[in-house]
C-alpha positions, -999 to +999 in steps of 0.1 A: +015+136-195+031+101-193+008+071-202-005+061-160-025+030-151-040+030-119-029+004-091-039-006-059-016-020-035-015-042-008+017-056+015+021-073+052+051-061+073+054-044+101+053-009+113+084+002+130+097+024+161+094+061+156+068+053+125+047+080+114+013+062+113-014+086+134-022+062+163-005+031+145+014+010+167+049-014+166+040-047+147+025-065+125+003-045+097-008-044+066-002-014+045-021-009+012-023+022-012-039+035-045-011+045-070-008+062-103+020+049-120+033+039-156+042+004-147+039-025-118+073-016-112+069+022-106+036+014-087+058-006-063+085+016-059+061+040-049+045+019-022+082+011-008+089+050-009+057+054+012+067+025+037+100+041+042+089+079+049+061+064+069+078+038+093+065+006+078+090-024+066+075-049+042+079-086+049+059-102+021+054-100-013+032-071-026-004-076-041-006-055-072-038-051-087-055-030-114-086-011-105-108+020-112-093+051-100-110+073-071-086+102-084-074+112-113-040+112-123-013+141-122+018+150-144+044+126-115+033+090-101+021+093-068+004+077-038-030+084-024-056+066+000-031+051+020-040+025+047-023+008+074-041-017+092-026-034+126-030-072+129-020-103+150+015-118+132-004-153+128-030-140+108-009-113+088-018-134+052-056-135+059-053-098+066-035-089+031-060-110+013-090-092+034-075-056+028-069-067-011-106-075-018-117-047+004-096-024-026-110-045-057-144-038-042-146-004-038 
């Protein structure tokens, strides 16, 4: 089994037509995740993989952070937990940096 940290995630962007967010809606949003991964890199990849198949286009940069894991790891990298969260456009940082502590914190 490869050597995996454990990441969360965090991004603002938007979610897009014909997304597949259960009850999400067109705009602004923050997505986050929990990742097992080998590397920052891979972590991110993942969370762009996830945006993609899900609808949601990142705008900003992505928080990567290191935290305790809720799940433990399998033999691939993968993506679990994941969150998006509507918002107003204006307040899009605020809501990244909310979502981000909300993840260290739990």
């Amino acid at each position: 089994m490869a050597d995996f940290k454990h990441f969360s995630l965090v991004a603002g962007g938007d979610t897009v037509e014909d997304h597949q967010i259960p009850d999400g809606v067109v705009g602004p949003a923050v997505m986050s995740m929990k990742v097992w991964g080998e590397s920052v890199e891979q972590a991110v990849d993942v969370l762009c993989e996830v945006g993609n198949q899900i609808g949601f286009k990142i705008e900003e940069n992505v928080e990567v952070h290191l935290t305790p894991a809720k799940q433990g790891k399998k033999d691939e990298p993968f993506a679990y937990d994941v969150r998006v969260i509507p918002c107003a456009d204006h307040n899009r940082d605020e809501a990244v940096q909310v979502e981000a502590d909300n993840l260290r914190n739990e």
